[in-house]
PASEBA-1860 file (N, C-alpha, C; in nm, 3 decimals):
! residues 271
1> XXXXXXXX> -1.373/-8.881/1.475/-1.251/-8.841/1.405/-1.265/-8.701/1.345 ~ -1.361/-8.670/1.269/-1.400/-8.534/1.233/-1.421/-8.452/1.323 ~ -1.519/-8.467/1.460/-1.489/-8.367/1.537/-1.353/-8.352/1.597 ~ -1.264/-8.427/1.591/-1.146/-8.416/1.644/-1.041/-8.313/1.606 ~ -1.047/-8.346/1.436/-1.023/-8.241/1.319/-0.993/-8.130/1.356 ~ -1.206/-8.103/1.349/-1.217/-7.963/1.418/-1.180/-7.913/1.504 ~ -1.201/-7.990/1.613/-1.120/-7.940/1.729/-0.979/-7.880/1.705 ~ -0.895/-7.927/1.621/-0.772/-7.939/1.642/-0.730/-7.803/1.568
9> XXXXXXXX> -0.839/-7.787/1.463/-0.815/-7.656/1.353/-0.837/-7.568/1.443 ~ -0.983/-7.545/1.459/-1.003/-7.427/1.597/-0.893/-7.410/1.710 ~ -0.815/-7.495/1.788/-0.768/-7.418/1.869/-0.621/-7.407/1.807 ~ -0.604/-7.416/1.701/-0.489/-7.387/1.641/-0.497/-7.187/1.593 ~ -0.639/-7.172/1.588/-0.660/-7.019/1.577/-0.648/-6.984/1.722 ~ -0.716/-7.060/1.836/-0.713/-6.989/1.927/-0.605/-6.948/2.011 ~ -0.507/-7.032/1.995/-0.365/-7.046/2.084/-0.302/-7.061/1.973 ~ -0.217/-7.132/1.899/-0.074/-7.108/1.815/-0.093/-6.948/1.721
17> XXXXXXXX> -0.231/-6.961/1.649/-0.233/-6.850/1.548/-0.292/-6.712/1.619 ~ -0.336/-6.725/1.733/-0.424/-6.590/1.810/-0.340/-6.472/1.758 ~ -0.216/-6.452/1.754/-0.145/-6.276/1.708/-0.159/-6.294/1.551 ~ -0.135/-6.345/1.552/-0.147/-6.421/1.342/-0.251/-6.360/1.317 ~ -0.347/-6.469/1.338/-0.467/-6.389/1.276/-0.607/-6.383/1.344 ~ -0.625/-6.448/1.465/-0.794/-6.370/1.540/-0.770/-6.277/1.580 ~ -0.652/-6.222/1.643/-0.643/-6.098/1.733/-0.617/-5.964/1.577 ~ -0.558/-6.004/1.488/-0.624/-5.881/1.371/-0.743/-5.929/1.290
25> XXXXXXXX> -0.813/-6.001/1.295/-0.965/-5.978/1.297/-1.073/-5.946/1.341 ~ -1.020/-5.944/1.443/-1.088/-5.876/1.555/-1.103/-5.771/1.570 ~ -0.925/-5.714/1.536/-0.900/-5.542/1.563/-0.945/-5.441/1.431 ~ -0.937/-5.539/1.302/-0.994/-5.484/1.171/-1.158/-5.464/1.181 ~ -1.211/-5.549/1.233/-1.386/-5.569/1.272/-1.406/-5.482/1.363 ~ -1.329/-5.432/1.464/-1.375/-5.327/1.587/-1.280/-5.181/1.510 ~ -1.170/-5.158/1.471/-1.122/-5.042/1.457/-1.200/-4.994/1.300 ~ -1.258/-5.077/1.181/-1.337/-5.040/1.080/-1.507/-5.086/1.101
33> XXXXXXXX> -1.559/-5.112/1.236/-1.688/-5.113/1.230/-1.738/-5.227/1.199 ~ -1.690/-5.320/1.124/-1.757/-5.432/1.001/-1.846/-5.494/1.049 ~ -1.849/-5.560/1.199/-1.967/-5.656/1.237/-2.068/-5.516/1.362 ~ -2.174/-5.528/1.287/-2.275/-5.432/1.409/-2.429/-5.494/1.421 ~ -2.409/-5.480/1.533/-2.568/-5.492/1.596/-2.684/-5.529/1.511 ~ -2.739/-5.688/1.504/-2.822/-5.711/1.458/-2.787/-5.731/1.281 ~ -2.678/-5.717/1.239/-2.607/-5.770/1.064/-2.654/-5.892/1.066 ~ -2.658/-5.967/0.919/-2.713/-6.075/0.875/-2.553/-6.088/0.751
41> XXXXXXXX> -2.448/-6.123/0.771/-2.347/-6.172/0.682/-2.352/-6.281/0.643 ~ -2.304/-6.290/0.495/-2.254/-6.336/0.404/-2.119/-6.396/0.403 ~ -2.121/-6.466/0.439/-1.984/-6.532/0.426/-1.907/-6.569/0.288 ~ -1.901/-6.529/0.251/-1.839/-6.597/0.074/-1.703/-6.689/0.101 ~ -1.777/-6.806/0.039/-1.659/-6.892/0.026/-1.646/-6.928/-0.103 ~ -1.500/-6.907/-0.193/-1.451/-6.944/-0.352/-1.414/-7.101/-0.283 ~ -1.357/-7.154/-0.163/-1.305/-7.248/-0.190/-1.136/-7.218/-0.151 ~ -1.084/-7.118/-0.117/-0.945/-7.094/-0.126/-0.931/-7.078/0.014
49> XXXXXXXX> -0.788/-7.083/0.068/-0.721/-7.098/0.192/-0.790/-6.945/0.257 ~ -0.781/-6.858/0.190/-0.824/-6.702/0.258/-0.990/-6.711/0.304 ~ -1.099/-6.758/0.186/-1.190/-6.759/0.264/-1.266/-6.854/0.330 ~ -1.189/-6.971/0.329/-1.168/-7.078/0.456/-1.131/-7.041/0.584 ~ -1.037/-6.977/0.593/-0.997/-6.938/0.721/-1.121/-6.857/0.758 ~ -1.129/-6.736/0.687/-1.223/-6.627/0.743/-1.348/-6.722/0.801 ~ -1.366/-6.826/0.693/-1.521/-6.899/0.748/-1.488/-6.915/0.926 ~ -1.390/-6.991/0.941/-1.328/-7.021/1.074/-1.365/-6.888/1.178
57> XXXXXXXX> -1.269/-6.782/1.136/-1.270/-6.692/1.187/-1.363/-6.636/1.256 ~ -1.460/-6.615/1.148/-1.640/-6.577/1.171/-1.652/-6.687/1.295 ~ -1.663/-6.793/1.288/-1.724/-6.873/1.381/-1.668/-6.824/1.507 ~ -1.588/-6.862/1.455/-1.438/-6.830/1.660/-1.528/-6.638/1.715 ~ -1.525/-6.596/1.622/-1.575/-6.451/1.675/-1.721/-6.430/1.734 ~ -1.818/-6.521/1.660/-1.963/-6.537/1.691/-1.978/-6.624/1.826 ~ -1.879/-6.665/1.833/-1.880/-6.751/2.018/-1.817/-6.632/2.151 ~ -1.792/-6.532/2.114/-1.723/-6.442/2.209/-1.766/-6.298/2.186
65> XXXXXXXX> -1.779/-6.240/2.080/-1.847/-6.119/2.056/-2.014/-6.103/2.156 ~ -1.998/-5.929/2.187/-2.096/-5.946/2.240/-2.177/-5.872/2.138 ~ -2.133/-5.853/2.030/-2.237/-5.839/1.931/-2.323/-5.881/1.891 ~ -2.426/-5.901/1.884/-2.555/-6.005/1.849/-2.562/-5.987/1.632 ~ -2.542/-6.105/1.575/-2.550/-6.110/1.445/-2.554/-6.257/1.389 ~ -2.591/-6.245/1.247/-2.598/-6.365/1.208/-2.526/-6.422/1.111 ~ -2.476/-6.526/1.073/-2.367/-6.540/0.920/-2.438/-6.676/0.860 ~ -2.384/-6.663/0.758/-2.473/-6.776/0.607/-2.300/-6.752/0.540
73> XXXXXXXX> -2.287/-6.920/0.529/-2.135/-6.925/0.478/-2.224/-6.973/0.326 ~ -2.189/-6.883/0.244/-2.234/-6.862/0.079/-2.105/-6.893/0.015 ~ -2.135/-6.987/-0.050/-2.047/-7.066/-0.189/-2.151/-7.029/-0.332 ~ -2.047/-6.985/-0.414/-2.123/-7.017/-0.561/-2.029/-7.116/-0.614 ~ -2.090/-7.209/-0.695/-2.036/-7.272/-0.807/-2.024/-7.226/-0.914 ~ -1.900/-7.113/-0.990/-1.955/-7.080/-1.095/-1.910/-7.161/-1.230 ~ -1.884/-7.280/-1.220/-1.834/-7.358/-1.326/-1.754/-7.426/-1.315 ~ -1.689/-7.499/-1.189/-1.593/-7.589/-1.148/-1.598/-7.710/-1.205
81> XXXXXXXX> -1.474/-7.768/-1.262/-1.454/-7.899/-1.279/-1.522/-7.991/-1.131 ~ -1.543/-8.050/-1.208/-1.626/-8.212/-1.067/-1.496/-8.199/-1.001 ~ -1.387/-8.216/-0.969/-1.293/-8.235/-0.923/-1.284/-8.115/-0.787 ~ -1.282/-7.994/-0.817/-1.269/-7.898/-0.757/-1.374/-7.878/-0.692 ~ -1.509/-7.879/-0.751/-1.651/-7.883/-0.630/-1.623/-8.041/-0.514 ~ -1.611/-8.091/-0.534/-1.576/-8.185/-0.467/-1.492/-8.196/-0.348 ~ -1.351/-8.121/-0.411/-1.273/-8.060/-0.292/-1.300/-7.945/-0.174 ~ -1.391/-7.847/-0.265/-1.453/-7.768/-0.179/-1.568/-7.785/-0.088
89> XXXXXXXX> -1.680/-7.886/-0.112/-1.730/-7.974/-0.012/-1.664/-8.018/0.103 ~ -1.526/-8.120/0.021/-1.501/-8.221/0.163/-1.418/-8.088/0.207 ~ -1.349/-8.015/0.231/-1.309/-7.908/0.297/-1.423/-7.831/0.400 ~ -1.503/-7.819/0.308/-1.621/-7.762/0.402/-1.678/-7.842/0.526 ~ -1.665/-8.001/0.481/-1.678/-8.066/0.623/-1.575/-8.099/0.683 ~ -1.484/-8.090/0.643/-1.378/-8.100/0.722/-1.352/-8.032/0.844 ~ -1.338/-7.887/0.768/-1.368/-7.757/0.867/-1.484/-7.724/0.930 ~ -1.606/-7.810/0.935/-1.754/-7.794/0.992/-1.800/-7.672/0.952
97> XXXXXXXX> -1.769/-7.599/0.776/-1.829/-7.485/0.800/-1.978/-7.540/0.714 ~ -2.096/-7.519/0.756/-2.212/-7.551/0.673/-2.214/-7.473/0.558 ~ -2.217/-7.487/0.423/-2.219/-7.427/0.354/-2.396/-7.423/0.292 ~ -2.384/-7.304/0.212/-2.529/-7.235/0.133/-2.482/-7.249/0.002 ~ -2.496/-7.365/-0.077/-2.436/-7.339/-0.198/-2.539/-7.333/-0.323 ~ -2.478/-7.201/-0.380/-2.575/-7.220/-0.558/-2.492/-7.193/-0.653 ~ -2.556/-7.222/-0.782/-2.444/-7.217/-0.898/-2.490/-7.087/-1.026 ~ -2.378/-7.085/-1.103/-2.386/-7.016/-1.190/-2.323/-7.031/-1.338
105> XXXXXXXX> -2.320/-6.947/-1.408/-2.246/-7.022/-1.544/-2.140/-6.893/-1.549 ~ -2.046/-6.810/-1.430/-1.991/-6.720/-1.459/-1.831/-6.748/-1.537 ~ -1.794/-6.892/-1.516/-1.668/-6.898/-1.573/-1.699/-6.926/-1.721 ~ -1.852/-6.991/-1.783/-1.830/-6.966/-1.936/-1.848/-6.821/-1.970 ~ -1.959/-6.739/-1.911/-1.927/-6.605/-1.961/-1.797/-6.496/-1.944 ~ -1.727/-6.514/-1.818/-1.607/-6.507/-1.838/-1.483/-6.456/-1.964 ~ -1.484/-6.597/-1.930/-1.408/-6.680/-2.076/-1.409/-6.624/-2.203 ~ -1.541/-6.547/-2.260/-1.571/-6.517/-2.390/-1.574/-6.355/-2.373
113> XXXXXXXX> -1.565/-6.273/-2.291/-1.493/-6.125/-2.229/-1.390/-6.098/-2.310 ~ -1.428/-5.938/-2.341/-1.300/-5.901/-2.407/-1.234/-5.780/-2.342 ~ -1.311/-5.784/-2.220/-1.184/-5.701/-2.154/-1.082/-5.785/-2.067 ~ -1.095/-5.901/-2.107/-0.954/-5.944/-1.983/-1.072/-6.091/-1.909 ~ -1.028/-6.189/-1.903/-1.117/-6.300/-1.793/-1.073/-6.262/-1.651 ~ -0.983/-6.243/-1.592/-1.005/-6.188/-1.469/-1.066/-6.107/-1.421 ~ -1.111/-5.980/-1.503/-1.171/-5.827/-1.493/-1.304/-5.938/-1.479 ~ -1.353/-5.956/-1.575/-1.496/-5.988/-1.594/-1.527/-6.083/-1.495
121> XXXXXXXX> -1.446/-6.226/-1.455/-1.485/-6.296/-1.337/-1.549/-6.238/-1.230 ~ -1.419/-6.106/-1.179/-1.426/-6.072/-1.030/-1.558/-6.026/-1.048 ~ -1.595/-5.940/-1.155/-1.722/-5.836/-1.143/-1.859/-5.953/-1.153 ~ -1.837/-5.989/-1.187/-1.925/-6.103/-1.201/-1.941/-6.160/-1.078 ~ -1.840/-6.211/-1.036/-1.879/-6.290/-0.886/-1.924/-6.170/-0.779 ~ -1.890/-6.076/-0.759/-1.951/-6.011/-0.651/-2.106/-5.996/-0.691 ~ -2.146/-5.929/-0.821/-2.288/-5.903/-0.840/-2.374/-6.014/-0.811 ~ -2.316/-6.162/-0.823/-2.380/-6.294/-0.799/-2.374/-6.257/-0.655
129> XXXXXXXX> -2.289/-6.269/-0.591/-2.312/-6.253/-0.454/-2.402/-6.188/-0.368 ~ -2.402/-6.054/-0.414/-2.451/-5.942/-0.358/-2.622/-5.988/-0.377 ~ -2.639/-6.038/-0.481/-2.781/-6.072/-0.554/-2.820/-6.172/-0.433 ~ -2.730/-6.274/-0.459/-2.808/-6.408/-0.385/-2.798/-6.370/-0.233 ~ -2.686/-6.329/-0.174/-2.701/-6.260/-0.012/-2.788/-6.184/0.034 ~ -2.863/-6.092/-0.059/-2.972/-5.975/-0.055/-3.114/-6.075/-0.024 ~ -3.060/-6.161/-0.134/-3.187/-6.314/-0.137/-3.246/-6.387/-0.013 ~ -3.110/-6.380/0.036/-3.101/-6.435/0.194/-3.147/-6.339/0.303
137> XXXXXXXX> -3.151/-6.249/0.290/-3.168/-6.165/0.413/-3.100/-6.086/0.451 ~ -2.963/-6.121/0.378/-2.859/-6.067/0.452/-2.824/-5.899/0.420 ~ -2.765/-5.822/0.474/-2.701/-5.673/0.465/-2.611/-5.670/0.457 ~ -2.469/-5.817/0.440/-2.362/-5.756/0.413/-2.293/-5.879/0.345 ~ -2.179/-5.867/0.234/-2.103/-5.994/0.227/-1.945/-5.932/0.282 ~ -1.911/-6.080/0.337/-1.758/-6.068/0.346/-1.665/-6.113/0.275 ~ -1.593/-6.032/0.228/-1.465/-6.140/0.166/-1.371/-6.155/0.191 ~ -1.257/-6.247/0.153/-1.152/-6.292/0.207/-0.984/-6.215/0.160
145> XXXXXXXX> -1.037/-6.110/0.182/-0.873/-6.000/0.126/-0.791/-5.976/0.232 ~ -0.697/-5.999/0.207/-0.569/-6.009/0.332/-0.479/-5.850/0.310 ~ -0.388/-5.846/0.428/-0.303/-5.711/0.375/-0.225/-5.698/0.284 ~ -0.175/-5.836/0.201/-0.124/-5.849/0.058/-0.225/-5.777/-0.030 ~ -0.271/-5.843/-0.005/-0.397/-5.792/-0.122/-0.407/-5.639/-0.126 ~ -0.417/-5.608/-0.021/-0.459/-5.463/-0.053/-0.328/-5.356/-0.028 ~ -0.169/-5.431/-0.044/-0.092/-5.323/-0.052/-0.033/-5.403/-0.218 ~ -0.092/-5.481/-0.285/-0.037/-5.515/-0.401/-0.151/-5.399/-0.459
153> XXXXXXXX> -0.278/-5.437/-0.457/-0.352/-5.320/-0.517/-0.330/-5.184/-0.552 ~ -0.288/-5.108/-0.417/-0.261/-4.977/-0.416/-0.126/-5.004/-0.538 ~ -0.020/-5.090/-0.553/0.072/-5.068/-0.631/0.038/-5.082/-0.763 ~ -0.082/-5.201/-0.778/-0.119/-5.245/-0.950/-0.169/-5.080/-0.985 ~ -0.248/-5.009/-0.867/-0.308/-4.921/-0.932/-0.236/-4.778/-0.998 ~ -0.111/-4.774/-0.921/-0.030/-4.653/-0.947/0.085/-4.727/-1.098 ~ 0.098/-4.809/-1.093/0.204/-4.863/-1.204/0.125/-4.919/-1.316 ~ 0.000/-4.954/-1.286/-0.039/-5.016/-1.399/-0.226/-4.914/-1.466
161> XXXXXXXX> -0.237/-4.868/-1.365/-0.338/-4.810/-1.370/-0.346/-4.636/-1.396 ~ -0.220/-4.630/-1.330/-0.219/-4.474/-1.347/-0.267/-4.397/-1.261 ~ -0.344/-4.428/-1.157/-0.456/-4.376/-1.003/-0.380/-4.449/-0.880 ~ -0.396/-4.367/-0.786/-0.410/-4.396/-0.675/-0.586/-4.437/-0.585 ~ -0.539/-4.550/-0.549/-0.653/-4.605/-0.495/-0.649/-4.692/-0.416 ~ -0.744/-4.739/-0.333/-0.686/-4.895/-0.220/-0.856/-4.955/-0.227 ~ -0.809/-5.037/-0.168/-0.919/-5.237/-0.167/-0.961/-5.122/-0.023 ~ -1.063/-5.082/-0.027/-1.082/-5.061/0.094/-1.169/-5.153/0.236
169> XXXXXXXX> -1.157/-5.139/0.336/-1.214/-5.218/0.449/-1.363/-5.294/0.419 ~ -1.451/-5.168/0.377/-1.597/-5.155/0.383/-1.638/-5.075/0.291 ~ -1.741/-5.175/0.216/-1.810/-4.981/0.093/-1.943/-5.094/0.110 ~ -2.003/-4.914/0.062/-2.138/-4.992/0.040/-2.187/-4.983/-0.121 ~ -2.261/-5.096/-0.145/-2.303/-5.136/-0.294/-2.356/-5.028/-0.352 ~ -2.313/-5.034/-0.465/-2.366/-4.923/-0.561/-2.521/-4.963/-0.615 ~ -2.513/-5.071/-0.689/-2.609/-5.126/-0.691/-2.731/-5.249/-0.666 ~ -2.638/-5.218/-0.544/-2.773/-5.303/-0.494/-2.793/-5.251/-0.316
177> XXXXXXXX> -2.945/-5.188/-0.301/-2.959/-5.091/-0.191/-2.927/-5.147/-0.054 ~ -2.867/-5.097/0.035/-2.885/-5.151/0.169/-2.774/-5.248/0.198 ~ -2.653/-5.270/0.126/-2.569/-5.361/0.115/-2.436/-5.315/0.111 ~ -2.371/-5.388/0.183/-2.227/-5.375/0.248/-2.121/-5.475/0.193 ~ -2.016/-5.444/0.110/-1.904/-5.542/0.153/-1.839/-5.492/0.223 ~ -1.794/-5.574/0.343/-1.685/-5.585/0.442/-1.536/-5.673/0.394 ~ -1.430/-5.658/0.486/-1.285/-5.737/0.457/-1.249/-5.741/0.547 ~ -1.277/-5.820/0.650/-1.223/-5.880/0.794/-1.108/-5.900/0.815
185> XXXXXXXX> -1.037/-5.976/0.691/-0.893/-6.045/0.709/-0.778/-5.911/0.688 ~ -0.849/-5.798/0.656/-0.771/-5.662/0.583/-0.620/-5.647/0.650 ~ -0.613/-5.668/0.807/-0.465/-5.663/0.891/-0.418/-5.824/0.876 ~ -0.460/-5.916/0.837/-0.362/-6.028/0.836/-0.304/-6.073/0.691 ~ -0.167/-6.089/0.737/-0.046/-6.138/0.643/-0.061/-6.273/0.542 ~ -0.037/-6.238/0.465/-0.071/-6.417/0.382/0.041/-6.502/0.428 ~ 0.147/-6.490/0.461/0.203/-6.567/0.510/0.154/-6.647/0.637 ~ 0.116/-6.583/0.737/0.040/-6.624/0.834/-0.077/-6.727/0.807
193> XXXXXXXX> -0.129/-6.713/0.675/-0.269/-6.809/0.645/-0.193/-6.923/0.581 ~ -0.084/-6.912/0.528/0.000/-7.022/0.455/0.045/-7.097/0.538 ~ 0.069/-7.064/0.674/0.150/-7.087/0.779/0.052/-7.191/0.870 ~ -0.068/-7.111/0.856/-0.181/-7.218/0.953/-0.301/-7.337/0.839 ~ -0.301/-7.301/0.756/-0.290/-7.381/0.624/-0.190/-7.538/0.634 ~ -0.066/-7.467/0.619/0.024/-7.570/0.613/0.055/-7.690/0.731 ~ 0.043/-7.613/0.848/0.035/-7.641/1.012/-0.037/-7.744/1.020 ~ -0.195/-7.750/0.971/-0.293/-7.801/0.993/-0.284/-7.946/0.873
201> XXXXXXXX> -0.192/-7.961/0.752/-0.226/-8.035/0.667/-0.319/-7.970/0.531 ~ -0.350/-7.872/0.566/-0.507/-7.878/0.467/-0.450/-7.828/0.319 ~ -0.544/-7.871/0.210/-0.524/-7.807/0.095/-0.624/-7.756/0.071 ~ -0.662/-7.660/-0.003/-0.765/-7.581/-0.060/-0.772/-7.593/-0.233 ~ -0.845/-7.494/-0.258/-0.879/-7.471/-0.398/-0.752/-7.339/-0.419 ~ -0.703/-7.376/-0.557/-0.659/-7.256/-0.568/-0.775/-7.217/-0.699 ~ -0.723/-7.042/-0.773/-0.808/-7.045/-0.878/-0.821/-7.163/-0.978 ~ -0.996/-7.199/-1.013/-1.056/-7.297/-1.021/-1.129/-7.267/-1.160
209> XXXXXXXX> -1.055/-7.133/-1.243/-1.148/-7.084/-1.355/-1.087/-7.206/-1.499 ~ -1.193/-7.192/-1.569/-1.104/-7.271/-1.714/-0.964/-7.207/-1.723 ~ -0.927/-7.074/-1.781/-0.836/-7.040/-1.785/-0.684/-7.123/-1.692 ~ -0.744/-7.085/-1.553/-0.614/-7.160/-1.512/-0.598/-7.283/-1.491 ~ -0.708/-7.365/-1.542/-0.723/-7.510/-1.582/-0.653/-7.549/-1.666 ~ -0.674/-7.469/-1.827/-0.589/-7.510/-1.965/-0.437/-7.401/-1.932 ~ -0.378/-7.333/-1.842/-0.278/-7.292/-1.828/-0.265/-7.199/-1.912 ~ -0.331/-7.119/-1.988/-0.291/-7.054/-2.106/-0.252/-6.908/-2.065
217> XXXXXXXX> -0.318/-6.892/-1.942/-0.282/-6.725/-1.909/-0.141/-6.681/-1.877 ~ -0.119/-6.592/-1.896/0.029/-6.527/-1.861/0.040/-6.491/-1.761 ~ 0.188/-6.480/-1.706/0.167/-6.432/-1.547/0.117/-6.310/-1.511 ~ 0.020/-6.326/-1.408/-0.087/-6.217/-1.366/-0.007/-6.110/-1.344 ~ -0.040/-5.947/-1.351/-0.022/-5.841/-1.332/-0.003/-5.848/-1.138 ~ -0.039/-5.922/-1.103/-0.039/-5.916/-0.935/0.107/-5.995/-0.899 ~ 0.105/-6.129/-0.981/0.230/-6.222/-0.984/0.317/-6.132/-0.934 ~ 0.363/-6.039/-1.060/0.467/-5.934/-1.067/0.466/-5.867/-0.952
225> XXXXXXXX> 0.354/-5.790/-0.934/0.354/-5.696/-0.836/0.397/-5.764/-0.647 ~ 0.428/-5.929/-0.686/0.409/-5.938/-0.567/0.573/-5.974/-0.534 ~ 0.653/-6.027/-0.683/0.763/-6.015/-0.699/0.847/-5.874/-0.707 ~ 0.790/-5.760/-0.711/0.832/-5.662/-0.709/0.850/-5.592/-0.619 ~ 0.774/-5.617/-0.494/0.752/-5.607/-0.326/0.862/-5.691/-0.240 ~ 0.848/-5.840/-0.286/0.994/-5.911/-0.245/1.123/-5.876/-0.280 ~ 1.102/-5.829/-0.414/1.243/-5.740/-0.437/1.317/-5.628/-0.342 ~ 1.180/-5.521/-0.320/1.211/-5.391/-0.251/1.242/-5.479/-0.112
233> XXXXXXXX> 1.191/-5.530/-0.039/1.158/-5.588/0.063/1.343/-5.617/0.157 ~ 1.376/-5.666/0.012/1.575/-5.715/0.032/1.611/-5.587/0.088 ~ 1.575/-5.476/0.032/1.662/-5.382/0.052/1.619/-5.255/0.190 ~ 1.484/-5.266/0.188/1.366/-5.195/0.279/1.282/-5.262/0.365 ~ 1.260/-5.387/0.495/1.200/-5.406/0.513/1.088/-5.422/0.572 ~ 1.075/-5.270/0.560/0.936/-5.230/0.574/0.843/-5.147/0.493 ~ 0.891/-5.199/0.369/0.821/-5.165/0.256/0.710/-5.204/0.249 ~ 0.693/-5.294/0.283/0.489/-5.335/0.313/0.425/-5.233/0.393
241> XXXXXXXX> 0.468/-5.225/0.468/0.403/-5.156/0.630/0.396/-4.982/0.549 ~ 0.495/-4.981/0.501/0.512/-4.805/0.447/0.398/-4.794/0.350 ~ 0.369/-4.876/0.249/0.315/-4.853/0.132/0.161/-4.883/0.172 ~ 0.101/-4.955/0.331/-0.032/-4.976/0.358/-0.019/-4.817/0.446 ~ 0.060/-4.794/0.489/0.015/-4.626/0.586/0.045/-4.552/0.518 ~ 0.068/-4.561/0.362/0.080/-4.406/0.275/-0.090/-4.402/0.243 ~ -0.174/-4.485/0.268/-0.307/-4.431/0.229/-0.339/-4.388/0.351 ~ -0.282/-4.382/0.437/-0.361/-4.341/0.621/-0.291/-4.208/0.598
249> XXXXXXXX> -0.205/-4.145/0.562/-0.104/-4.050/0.555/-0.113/-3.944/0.416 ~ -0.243/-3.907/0.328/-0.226/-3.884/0.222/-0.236/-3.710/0.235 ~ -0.151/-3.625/0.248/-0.142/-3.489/0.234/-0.215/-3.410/0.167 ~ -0.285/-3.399/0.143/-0.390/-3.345/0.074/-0.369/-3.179/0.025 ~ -0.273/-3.137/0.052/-0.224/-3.007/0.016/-0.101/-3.047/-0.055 ~ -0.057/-3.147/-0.085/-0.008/-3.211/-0.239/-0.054/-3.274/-0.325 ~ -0.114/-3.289/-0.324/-0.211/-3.352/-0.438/-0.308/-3.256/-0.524 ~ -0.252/-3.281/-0.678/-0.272/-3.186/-0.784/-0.381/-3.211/-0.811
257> XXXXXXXX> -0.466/-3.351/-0.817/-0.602/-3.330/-0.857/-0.655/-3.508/-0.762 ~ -0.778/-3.468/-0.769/-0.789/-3.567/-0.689/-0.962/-3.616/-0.737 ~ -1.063/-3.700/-0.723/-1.197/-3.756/-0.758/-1.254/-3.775/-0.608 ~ -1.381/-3.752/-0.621/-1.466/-3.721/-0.468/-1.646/-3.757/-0.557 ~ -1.656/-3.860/-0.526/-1.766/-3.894/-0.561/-1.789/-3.885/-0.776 ~ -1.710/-3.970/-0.765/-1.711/-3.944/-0.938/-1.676/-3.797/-0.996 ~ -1.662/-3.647/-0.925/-1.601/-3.566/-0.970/-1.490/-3.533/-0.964 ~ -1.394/-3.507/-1.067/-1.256/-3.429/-1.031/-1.260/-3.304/-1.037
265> XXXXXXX> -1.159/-3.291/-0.929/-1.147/-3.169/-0.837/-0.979/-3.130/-0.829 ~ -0.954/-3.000/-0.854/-0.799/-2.927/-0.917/-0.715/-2.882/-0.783 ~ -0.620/-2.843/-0.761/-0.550/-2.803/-0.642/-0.596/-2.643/-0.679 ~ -0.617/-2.600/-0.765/-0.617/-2.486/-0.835/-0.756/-2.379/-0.790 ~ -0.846/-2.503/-0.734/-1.016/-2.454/-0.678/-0.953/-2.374/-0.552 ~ -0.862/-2.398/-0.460/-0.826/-2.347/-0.340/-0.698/-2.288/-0.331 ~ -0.663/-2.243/-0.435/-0.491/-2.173/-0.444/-0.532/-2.100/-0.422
END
C-alpha cells in the first residue's frame, strides 16, 4: 500500500506536474549551476509542502541527471509540539523520503529575541543547518524557496526595508568555509505546489513555532505583501513576472548609490 502511495506521488511529478514543477527544477539547477559534479547536498526538510516536494524533486532528478552527487534529506527538530514531529515523520514515510533527523532548542531561544521571533528563527535555523550539513560531509544545503518567495522579498525589501535586494539562487556561507546554499524550487509557482499537494491528498506542517501555536502574532509583513501582489495582479497580470525580471534588468547607470561587497559606492565616483 505504501509503495503504491509512492508510486502514485512520483509519477504525479513526472507526467501531470512535469511543466509545474520538474521541468523548472531542472532549468533553475542547470541555468544557476546548483547541482555539480561530485556535491554532497543537504536537503533541509522544516516539514512544509515546499520542502517536501523539493525532497521529491531531488530524488526524481538523482535517477536521470548525469551528474554524479549525493543528498542527505536533513530535518531539525527545533522544538515541535509531539503532534507536529509526528506528522512530519509519517509524511516522511509516506513520501519514502529517509530522513537525517536532529534536534535543537531554537524555538525557545527564538521566542525570548528582541528583534522580532521570525528574524531570529530564520537565522538560527540556517546556522543549525549549515553546522550539522558541514557535519555530514556535505558542501551544500538546499532550501525550499519558490518564485513567491523571492518576488515577495524583493518587495518586503523596497517597502519595508528601504533596499533593494533579492533571495538569491545560490550564495556561499559567510561563515562557515566551503559551503553553499542553493534554491532549486527558485522558477516554481506556489500555486503549482498547492496544486500537487492538494491533487495527491497530502497535508504537511505548516509553521510549527510556539508563536504560531498560541496565535498571538500579527499578520506577517509577507501576509501583506502577498495581498498586495493579488491586488496589483487584478489590474496587471503580469506583475509577478515584471517585478522577478526587474532584478535581471537593473540599469546601472541609474542607480544613485549602490553596496558591492559591504561597501557603498556613489553614481558620483564615475560622473
Amino acid at each position: 500500500m505504501q509503495e503504491d502511495t509512492i508510486k502514485s506521488i512520483e509519477d504525479s511529478i513526472r507526467r501531470r506536474y512535469h511543466r509545474e514543477l520538474f521541468a523548472p527544477f531542472t532549468k533553475a539547477c542547470r541555468d544557476y549551476c546548483l547541482i555539480e559534479e561530485g556535491d554532497k547536498i543537504a536537503v533541509c526538510i522544516s516539514g512544509g509542502k515546499d520542502s517536501m516536494l523539493q525532497a521529491k524533486l531531488f530524488q526524481e532528478i538523482q535517477k536521470h541527471d548525469r551528474v554524479h552527487f549525493e543528498i542527505i534529506f536533513l530535518a531539525m527538530d527545533p522544538g515541535y509540539e509531539k503532534e507536529n514531529r509526528e506528522l512530519l515523520m509519517r509524511n516522511a514515510e509516506l513520501l519514502g523520503i529517509p530522513l537525517t533527523v536532529f534536534e535543537s532548542d531554537i524555538f525557545d531561544a527564538a521566542d525570548t529575541s528582541s528583534k522580532g521571533t521570525c528574524y531570529r528563527c530564520a537565522r538560527m535555523r540556517r546556522g543549525y543547518l549549515y553546522s550539522k550539513a558541514k557535519e555530514l560531509g556535505c558542501n551544500k544545503i538546499a532550501l525550499g524557496h519558490h518564485y513567491d518567495d523571492v518576488i515577495e522579498t524583493i518587495l518586503m525589501g523596497m517597502l519595508y526595508g528601504g533596499q533593494i535586494q533579492s533571495m538569491m539562487p545560490k550564495l556561499r556561507s559567510r561563515n562557515y568555509e566551503g559551503m553553499e546554499l542553493i534554491r532549486p524550487m527558485y522558477l516554481i509557482r506556489e500555486e503549482d505546489i498547492c496544486s500537487w499537494r492538494d491533487s495527491n491528498g497530502l497535508r504537511f506542517l505548516d509553521c510549527a513555532c510556539h508563536v504560531t501555536v498560541r496565535k498571538e502574532e500579527a499578520e506577517s509583513k509577507r501576509a501583506e505583501i502577498k495581498k498586495l501582489i493579488a491586488s496589483m495582479k487584478k489590474v496587471n497580470p503580469a506583475v509577478e513576472a515584471n517585478i522577478f525580471k526587474a532584478l535581471e534588468n537593473v540599469d546601472l547607470d541609474t542607480v544613485i548609490e549602490y553596496k558591492k561587497d559591504g561597501k557603498r559606492h556613489s553614481f558620483l565616483e564615475d560622473y
